[in-house]
N, C-alpha and C positions, 0 to 999 in steps of 0.2 A: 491439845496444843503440842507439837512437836518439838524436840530438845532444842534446835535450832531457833525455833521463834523465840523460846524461853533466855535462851543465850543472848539473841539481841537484845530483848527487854533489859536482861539483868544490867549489860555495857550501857544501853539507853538509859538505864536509872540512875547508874551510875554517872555517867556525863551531866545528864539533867540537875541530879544533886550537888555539884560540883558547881554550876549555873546559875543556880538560886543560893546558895552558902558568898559566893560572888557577892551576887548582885544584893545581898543581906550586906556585907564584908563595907561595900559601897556606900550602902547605906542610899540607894538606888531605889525605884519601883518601877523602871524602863523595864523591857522584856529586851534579855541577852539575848546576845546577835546569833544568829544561826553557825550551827557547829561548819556546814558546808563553807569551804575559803572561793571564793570567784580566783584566789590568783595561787592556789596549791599547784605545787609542780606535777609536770606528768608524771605518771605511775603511782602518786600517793593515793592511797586505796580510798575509800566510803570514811571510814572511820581516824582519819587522819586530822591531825590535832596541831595546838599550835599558830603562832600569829608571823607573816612575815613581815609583817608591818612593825611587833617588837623589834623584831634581830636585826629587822635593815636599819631601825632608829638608835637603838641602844649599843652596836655595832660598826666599825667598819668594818670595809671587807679586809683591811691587815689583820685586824683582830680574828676574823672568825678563821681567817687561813693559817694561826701559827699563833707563836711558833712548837713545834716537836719538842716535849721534851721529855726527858729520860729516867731512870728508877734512879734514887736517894735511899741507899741502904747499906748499914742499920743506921736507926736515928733511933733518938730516946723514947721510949714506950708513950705513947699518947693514948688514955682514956676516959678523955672528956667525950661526954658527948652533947647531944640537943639537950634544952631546956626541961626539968622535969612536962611543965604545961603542954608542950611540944609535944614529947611522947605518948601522955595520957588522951591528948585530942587525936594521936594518927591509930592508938590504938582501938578506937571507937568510931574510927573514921568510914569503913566502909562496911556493908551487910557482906553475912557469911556465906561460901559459895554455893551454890546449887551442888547436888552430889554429882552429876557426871562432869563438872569440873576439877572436882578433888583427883587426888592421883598425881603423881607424876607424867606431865605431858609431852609426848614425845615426838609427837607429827599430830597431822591432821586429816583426815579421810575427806578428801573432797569430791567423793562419788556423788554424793546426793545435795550439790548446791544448789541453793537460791538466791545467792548473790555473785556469782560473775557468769561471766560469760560462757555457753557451753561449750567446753573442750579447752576454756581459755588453764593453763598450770602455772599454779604461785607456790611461791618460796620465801620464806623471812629469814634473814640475814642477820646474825644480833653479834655484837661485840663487848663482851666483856671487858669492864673497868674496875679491877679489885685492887685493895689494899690491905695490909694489914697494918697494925698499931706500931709494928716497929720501922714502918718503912715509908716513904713515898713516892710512888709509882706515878709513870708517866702521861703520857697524852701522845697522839699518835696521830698528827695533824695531816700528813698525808693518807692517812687511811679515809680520814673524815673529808678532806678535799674533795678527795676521787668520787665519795658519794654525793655529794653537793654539786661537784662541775656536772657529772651525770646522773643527778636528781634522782638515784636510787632509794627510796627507802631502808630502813633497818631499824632497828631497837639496841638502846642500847643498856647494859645490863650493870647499873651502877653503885658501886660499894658508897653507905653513908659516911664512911670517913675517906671515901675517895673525891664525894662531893665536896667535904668540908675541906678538903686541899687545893682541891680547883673550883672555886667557886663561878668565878668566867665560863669556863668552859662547860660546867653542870647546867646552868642557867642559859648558855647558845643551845645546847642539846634541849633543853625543855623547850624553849622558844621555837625551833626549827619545825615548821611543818614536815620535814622529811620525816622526822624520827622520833622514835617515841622511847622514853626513860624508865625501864623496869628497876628493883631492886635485886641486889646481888649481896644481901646482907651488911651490915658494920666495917666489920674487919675482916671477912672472910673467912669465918668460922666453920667449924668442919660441922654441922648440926646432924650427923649420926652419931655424932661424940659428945657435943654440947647437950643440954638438958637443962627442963625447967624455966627460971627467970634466965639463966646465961643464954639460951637459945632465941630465947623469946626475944630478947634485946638486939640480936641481930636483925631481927627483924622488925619491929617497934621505932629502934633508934633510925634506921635508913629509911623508913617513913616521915621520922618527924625531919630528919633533916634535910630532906626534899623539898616538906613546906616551909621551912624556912627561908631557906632558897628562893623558894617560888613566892612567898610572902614580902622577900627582899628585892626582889624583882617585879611584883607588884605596886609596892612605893619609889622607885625610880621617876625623878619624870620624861626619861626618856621615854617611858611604857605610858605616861599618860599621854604624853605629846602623839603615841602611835594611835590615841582614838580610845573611850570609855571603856566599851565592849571587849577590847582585843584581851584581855588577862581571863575572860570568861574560855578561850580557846585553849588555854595552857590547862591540864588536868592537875586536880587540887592532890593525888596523890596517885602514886604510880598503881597500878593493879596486876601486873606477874612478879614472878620471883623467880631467881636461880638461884640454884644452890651452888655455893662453894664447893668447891671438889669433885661437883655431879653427886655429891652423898647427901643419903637422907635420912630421917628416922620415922617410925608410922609417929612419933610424936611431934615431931618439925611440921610433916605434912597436914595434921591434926591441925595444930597450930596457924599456920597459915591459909587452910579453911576457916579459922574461926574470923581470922585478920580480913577474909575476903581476898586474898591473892593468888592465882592460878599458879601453880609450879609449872616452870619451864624449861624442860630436859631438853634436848637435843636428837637429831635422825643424823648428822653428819658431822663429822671432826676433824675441823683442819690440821691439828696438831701445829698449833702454828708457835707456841710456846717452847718446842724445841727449839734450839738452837740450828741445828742440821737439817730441820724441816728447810724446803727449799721452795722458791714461788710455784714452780714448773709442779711440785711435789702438793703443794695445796692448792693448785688449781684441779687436777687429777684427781683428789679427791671429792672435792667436791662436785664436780661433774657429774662421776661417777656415783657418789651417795644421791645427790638429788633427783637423776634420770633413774633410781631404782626402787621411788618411794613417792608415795602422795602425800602432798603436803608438807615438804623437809625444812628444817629446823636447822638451822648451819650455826656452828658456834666457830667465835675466833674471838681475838684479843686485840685491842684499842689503848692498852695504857701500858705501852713501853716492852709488852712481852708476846705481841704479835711480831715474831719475828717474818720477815718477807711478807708479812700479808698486806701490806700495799701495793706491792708489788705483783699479787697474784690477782686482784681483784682484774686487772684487765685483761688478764690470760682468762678468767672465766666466767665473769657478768656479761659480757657481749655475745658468747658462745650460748648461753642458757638466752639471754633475750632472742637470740635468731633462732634458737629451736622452740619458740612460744611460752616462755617463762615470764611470768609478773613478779617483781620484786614486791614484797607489802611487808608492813609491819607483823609481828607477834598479833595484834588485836584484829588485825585486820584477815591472821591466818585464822584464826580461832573462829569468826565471824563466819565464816565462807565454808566451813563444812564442817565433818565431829570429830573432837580430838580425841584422838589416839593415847591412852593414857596406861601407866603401870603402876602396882602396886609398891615397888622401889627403885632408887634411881640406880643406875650404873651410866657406862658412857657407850658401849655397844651392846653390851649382854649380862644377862644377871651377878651379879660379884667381881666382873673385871677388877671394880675399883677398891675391893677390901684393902689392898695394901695401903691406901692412900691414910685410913687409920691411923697405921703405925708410923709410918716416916711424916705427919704431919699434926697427928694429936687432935688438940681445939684446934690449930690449924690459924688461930688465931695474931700468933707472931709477939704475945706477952710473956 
């Protein structure tokens, strides 16, 4: 059996299992509705998740378009997190990864597909949503508009104390067939610095607090009124991970093999967290990085520290669609050819990011 057949089973056991834990949750013995949506928008890939039938019910469209809002820093240190129960069920939540998922992943080889089209070139787009304990960070409602007016997919890569500040907006983002909800740790911990139970917990805690989330979104009856079956589309727990900082340690990456969650590094850098970065200046790159790589990986920023990057998205998602570019999720990159992976994280090249160490520590903001 080829790594590629292996890789779909693995995402198909995991959706499957996520189906029947449902349809148990229910307390049901109907067979869940098929993962395919008859009304997913164009471009959402095979493996595209999520009910529109939640978000348009539990939703208007004022809601889902706004409003922008902006970084609250400093604030008083917050270190609550999920439920003990919470964390010990997300840490037992999913099987450990196959070994050619381990690694730091950086792109995706799509020479040898069997799931798209020949010659067809995809891209996943993801956005980062960190916070940390002494801050909080915002929401970035035009970034998320532009991909919803034009039905682009993305991932978005979100901190569990960034959920627990935006609970609305964590819960449209899981809902959305467009896009799917990785984790981006807690608080943003620097995990080549953290160790042990403290590393673990960034990763643990932004699992269980997604199911909460998603458990609190579950008993709405706006989500019952959308139809029995529709909460089996919503994934019971996110399956990638970024790291904070782009840094790692081989015991982070250890670790979140054991978790079952693919690390997910990056092939292109907006830089959109400068200040001085400019739209014209992040569209350029990423042009550029994606027309020079199979399979690219494009990070930016969604909660208040993408600077212009709403603004660049139409300088350069129209340009990549007319030169035959698919926008897809993270799972859906993973799916469609073999990932490309390293034995440590940086952001272009081995150690670019050791300074990040020093001027950020745990990086955590306690």
């Amino acid at each position: 059996m080829s790594d590629m057949s292996i890789l779909r089973g693995y995402h198909r056991l995991q959706q499957i299992a996520g189906l029947l834990a449902l349809t148990l949750l229910l307390g049901g013995c109907s067979q869940p509705a098929a993962l395919a949506d008859p009304f997913l928008p164009t471009g959402a890939g095979s493996q595209a998740v999520g009910s529109a039938a939640i978000l348009q019910q539990c939703w208007s469209e004022t809601e889902l378009s706004g409003p922008t809002q902006g970084i609250q820093k400093p604030l008083p240190v917050d270190l609550d997190g999920p439920s003990p129960d919470a964390i010990q069920r997300a840490a037992m939540a999913l099987p450990p990864l196959p070994s050619y998922l381990r690694g730091s992943i950086r792109s995706v080889d799509l020479a040898q597909s069997n799931s798209r089209p020949a010659g067809q070139k995809w891209v996943a787009l993801t956005f980062d949503l960190c916070e940390q304990a002494n801050e909080r960070t915002g929401y970035q409602a035009d970034t998320i508009n532009y991909l919803r007016q034009h039905r682009i997919p993305a991932t978005f890569y979100a901190g569990g104390k960034w959920m627990k500040t935006h609970p609305q907006q964590a819960m449209q983002l899981m809902a959305d067939p467009l896009f799917e909800v990785g984790n981006h740790a807690w608080s943003h911990g620097n995990m080549r610095v953290l160790t042990g139970a403290a590393m673990r917990r960034q990763i643990t805690w932004t699992q269980a607090q997604y199911a909460q989330l998603r458990d609190e979104l579950a008993a709405r009856s706006c989500t019952r009124a959308a139809g029995s079956n529709e909460m089996a589309r919503i994934p019971r727990y996110p399956t990638t991970f970024r790291f904070p900082y782009g840094t790692c340690s081989q015991e982070s990456l250890d670790a979140l093999a054991d978790y079952g969650l693919a690390a997910i590094q990056w092939t292109v850098v907006t830089g959109d967290p400068a200040r001085g970065q400019s739209a014209a200046g992040i569209a350029r790159q990423v042009l550029n990085g994606v027309k020079s790589s199979s399979g690219s990986i494009v990070i930016a920023h969604a909660n208040g520290r993408g600077w212009n990057t709403a603004a660049a998205l139409p300088q350069f998602i129209p340009q990549l669609q007319a030169d035959g570019y698919r926008f897809v999720t993270v799972s859906d990159l993973l799916l469609a050819g073999q990932p490309v992976s390293a034995q440590s994280c940086y952001e272009l090249r081995p150690g670019d990011n050791a300074r990040y160490d020093r001027l950020f520590g745990e990086g955590t903001g306690e």
